[in-house]
SEROTOR-203445 format. One record per residue (C-alpha): residue in three letters; x, y, z. Coordinates in Angstrom, 2 decimals. Example, Ala and Ser with C-alpha at 12.3 -4.5 7.8 and 13.67 -1.06 7.14 Angstrom:
residues 2
(rec "ala"; (12.30; -4.50; 7.80))
(rec "ser"; (13.67; -1.06; 7.14))
This chain:
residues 263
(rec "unk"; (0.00; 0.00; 0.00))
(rec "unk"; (1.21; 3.39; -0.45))
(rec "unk"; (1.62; 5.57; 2.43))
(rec "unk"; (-1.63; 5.93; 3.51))
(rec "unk"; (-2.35; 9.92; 3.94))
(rec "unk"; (-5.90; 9.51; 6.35))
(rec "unk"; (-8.57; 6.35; 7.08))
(rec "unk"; (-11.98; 6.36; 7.76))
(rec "unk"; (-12.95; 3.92; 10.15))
(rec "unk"; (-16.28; 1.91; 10.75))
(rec "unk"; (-16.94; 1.41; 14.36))
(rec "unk"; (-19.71; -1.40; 15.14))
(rec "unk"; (-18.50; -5.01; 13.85))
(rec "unk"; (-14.97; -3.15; 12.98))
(rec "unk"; (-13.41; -1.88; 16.48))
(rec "unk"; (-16.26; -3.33; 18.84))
(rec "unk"; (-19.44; -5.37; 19.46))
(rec "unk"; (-21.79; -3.83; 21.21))
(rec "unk"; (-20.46; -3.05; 24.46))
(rec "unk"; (-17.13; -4.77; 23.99))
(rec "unk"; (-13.79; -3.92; 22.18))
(rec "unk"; (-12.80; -6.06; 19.01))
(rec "unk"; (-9.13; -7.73; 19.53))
(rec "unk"; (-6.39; -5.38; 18.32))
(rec "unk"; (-8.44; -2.05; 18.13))
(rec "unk"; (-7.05; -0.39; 21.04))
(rec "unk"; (-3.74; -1.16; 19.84))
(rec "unk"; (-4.82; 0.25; 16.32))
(rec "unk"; (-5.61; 3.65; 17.33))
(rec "unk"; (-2.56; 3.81; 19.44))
(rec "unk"; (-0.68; 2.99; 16.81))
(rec "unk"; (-2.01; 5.59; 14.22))
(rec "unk"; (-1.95; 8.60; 16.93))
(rec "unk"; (2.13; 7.33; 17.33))
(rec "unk"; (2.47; 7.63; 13.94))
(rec "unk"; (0.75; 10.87; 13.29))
(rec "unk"; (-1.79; 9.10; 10.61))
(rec "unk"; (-4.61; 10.89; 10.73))
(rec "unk"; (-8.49; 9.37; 11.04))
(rec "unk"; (-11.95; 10.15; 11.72))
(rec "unk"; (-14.22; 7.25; 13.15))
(rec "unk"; (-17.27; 6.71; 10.50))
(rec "unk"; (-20.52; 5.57; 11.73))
(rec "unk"; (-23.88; 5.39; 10.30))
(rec "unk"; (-25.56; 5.65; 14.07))
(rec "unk"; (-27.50; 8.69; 14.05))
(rec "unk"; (-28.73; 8.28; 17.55))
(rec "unk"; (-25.47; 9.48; 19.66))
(rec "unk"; (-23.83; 12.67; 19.46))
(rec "unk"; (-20.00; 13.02; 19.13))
(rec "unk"; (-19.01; 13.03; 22.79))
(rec "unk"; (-21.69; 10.12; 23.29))
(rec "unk"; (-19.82; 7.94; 20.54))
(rec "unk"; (-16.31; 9.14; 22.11))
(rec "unk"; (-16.83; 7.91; 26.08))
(rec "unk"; (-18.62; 4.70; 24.29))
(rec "unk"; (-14.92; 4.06; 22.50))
(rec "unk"; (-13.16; 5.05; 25.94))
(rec "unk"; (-15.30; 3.06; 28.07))
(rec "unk"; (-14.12; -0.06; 26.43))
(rec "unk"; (-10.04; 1.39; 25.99))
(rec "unk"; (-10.31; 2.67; 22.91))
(rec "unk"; (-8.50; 5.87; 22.86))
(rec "unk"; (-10.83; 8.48; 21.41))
(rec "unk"; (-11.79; 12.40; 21.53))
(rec "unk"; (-15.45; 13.81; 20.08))
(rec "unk"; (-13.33; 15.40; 17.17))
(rec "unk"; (-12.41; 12.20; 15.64))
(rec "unk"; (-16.47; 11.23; 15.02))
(rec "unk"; (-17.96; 12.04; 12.32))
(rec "unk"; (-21.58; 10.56; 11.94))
(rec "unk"; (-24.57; 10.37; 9.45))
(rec "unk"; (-26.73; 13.05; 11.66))
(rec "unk"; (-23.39; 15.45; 10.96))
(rec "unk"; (-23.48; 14.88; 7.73))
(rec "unk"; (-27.00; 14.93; 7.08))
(rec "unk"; (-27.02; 18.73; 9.12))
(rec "unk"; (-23.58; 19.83; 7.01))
(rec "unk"; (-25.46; 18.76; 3.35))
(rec "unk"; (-29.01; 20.51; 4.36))
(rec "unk"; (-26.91; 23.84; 5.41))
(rec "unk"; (-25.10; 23.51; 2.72))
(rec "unk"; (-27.63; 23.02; 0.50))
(rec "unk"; (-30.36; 25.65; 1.59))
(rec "unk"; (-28.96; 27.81; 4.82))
(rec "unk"; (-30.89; 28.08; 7.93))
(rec "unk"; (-33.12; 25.87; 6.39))
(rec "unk"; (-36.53; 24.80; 8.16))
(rec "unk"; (-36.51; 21.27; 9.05))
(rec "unk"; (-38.89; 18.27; 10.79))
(rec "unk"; (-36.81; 15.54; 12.89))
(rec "unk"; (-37.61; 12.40; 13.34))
(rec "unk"; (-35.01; 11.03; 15.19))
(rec "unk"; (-32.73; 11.48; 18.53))
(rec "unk"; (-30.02; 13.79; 20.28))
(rec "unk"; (-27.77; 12.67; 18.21))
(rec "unk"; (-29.40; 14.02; 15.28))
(rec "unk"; (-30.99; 17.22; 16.79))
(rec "unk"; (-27.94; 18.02; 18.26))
(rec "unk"; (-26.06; 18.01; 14.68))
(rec "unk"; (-29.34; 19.85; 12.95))
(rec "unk"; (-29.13; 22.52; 15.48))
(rec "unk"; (-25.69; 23.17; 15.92))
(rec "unk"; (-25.74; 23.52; 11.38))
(rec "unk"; (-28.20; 26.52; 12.42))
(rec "unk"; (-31.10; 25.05; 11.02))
(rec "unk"; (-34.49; 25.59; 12.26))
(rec "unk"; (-36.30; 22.71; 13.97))
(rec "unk"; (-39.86; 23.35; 14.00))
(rec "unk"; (-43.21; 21.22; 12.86))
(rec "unk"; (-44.73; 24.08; 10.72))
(rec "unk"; (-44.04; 23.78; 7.24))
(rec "unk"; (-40.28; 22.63; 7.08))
(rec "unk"; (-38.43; 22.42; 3.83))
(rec "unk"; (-37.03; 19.04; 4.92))
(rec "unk"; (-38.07; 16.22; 6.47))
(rec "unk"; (-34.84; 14.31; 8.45))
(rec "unk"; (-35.19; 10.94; 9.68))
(rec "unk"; (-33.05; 8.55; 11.26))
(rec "unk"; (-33.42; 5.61; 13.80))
(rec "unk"; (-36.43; 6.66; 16.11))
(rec "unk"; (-37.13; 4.37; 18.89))
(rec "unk"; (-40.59; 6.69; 19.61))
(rec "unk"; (-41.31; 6.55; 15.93))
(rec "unk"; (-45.10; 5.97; 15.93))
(rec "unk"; (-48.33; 6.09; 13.12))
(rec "unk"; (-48.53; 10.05; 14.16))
(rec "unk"; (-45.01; 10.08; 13.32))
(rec "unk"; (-45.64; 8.62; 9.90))
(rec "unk"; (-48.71; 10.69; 9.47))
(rec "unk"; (-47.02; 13.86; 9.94))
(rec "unk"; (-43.97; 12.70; 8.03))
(rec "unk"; (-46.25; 11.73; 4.85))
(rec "unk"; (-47.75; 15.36; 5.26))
(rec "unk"; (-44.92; 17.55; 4.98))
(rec "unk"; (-43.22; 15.35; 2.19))
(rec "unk"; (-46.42; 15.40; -0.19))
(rec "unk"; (-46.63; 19.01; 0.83))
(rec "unk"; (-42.78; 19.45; -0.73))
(rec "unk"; (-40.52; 18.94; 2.12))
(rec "unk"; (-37.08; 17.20; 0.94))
(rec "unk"; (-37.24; 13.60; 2.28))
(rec "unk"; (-33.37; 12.98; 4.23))
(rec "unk"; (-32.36; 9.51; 5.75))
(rec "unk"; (-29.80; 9.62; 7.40))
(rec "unk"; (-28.67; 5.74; 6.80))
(rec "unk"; (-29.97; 2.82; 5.08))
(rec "unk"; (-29.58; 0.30; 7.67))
(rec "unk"; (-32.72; -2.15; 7.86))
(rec "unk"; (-31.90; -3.22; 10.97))
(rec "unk"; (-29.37; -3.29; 14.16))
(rec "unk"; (-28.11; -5.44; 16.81))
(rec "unk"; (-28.99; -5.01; 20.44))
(rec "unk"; (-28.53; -6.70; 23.46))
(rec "unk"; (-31.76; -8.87; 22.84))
(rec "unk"; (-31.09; -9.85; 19.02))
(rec "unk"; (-31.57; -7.66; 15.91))
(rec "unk"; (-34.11; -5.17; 15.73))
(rec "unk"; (-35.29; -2.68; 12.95))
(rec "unk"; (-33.13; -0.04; 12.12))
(rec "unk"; (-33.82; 3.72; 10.35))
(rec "unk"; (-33.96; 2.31; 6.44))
(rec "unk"; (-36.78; 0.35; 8.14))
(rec "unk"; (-38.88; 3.06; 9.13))
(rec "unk"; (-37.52; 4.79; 6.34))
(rec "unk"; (-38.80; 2.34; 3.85))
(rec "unk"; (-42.84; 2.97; 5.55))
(rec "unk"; (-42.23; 6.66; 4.86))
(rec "unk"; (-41.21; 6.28; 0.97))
(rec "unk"; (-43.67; 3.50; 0.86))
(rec "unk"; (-46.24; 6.29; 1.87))
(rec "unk"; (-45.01; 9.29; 0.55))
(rec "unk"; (-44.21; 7.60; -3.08))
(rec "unk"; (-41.05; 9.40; -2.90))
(rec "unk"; (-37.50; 8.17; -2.62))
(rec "unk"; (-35.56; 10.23; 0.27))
(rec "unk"; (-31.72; 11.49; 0.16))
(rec "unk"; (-29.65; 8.82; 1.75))
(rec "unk"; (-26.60; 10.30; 3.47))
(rec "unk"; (-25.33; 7.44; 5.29))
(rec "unk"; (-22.90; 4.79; 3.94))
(rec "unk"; (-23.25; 2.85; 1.38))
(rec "unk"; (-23.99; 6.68; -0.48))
(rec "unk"; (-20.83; 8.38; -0.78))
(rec "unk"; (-22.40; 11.78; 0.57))
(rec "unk"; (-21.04; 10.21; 4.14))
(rec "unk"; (-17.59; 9.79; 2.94))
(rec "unk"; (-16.91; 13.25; 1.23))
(rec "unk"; (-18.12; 14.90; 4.53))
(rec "unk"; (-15.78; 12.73; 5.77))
(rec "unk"; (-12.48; 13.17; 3.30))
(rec "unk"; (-13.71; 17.00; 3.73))
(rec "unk"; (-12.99; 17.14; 6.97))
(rec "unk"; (-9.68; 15.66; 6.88))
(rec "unk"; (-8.59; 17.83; 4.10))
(rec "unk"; (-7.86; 14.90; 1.87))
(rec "unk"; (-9.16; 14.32; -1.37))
(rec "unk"; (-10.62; 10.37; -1.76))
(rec "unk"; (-7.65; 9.07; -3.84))
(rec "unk"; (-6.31; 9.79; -0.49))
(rec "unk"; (-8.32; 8.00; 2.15))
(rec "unk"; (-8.44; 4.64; 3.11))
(rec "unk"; (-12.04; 3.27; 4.37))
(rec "unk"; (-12.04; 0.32; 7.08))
(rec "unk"; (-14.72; -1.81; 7.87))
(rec "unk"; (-16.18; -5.30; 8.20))
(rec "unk"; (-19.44; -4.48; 6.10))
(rec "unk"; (-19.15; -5.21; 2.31))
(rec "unk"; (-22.66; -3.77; 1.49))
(rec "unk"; (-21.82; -0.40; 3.79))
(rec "unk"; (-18.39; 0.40; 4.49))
(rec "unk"; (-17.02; -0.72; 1.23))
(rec "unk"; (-19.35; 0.15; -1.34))
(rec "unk"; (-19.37; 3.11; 0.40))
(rec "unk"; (-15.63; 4.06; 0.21))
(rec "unk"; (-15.58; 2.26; -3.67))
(rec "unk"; (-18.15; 4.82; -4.47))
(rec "unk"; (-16.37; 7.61; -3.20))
(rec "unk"; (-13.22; 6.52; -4.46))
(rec "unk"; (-11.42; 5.48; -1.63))
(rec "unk"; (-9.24; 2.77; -1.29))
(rec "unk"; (-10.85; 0.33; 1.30))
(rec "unk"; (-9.05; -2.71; 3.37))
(rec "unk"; (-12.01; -5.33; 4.53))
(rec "unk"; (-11.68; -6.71; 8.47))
(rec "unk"; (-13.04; -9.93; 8.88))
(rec "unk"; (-14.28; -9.06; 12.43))
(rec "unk"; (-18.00; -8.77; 12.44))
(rec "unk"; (-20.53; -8.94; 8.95))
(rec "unk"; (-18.09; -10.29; 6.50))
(rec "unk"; (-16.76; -13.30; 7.13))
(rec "unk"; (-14.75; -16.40; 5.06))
(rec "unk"; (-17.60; -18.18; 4.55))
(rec "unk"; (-20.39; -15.69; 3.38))
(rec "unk"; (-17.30; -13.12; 1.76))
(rec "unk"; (-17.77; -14.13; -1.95))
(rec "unk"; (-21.79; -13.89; -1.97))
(rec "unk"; (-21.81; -10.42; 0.09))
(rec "unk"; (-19.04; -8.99; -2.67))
(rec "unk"; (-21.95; -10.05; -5.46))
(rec "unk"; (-24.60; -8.09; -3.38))
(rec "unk"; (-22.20; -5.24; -3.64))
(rec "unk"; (-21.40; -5.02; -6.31))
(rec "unk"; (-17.52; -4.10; -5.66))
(rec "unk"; (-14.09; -5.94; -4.06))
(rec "unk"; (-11.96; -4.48; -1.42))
(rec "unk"; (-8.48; -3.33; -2.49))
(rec "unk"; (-7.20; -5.36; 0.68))
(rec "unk"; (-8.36; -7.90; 3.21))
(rec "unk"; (-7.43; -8.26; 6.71))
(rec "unk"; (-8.29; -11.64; 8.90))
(rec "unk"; (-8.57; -9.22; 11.88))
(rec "unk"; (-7.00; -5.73; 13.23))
(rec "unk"; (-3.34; -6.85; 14.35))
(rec "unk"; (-3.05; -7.90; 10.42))
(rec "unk"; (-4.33; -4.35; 9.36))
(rec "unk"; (-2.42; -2.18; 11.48))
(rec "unk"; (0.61; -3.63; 10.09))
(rec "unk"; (-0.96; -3.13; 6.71))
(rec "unk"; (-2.00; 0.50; 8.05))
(rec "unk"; (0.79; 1.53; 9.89))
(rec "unk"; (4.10; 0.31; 8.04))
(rec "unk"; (5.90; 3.24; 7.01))
């Protein structure tokens, strides 16, 4: 690999599960803060804001500051400013997510917003739908913030925001923006904010339908971790589904910090 100038870096399945830390990922981040490499850690979780995902990484030993997190709720808020300025906008969604909106100056409110911005909801409801049908057949931009059908929780899988996402289209009749990986909008927010360009970038993750489409689409290089989705035995048929091969492949994160991290 050539000397890799920043990484993007999945979080759930790639540096932990859950509530615990993934082999090798504390010794990962230590190594790229010795080195000077910089990162940002990538994660389609709308829910938590920065600090939130930052003493989540700590409390399991992995070193990490809210500056390094870049989410789908701060990218969703950076695209709507950028796209319309102060911008009137519906949530449906958590802190995470109306921390980001509100901190892009945008202006929360229920009264006729010019976009509608959803992510996972767990007090997402049929008035919730209602009102979300309403303002999008009344013009409001539909925004989801990720794709993800469903997520894993202490008691099993359970539906994620592309799931509620998917009642809203199926109701409105009208596809939203998708922010979130696999769309690339995610990743330049992300290559932005490192100042790199994505020729530049490295994306690492364990999900070949999110993280790496995502960085392929972007045009980052990407380096697969077989540490949570993708795994030896369903690799092949999830690179079909894709649509697109990693540039490298990693058993686990000792193997790609020495890929990472070799001068």
């Amino acid at each position: 690999m050539e000397q890799v100038k920043g990484l993007l870096i999945d979080l759930d399945g790639t540096l932990y599960h859950g509530k615990n830390m993934i082999d090798g990922a504390d010794a990962l981040i230590g190594k790229l803060r010795e080195k000077n490499i910089p990162y940002l850690f990538v994660t389609n979780n709308s829910s938590r804001t920065p600090e939130q995902v930052a003493a989540h990484l700590i409390g399991m030993g992995i070193p990490a500051s809210p500056e390094e997190v870049c989410t789908s709720s701060l990218a969703a808020a950076s695209y709507i400013a950028h796209e319309s300025p102060g911008a009137k906008v519906a949530i449906l969604g958590e802190e995470g997510l109306r921390q980001a909106l509100k901190d892009a100056g945008l202006e929360v409110t229920e009264e006729q917003p010019h976009y509608v911005v959803q992510g996972i909801d767990r007090s997402f409801s049929y008035s919730s739908l209602a009102k979300a049908v309403q303002w999008i057949q009344g013009g409001a931009i539909s925004v989801l913030t990720n794709p993800d059908l469903l997520l894993p929780s202490d008691t099993g899988l359970t539906p994620g925001a592309g799931s509620l996402g998917a009642a809203i289209e199926a109701a409105s009749g009208v596809k939203p923006v998708v922010i979130g990986k696999p769309s690339s909008i995610l990743m330049k927010y992300a290559t932005d904010r490192l100042g790199l360009s994505p020729a530049e970038t490295v994306v690492v993750g364990d999900n070949m339908r999110t993280d790496i489409a995502a960085g392929a689409n972007a045009g980052c290089r990407t380096v697969l971790v077989m540490t949570g989705i993708t795994t030896s035995e369903n690799m092949e048929s999830h690179m079909t589904a894709a649509g697109v091969r990693p540039d490298y492949i990693c058993q686990d994160l000792s193997e790609a910090a020495d890929l990472l991290c070799t001068e």
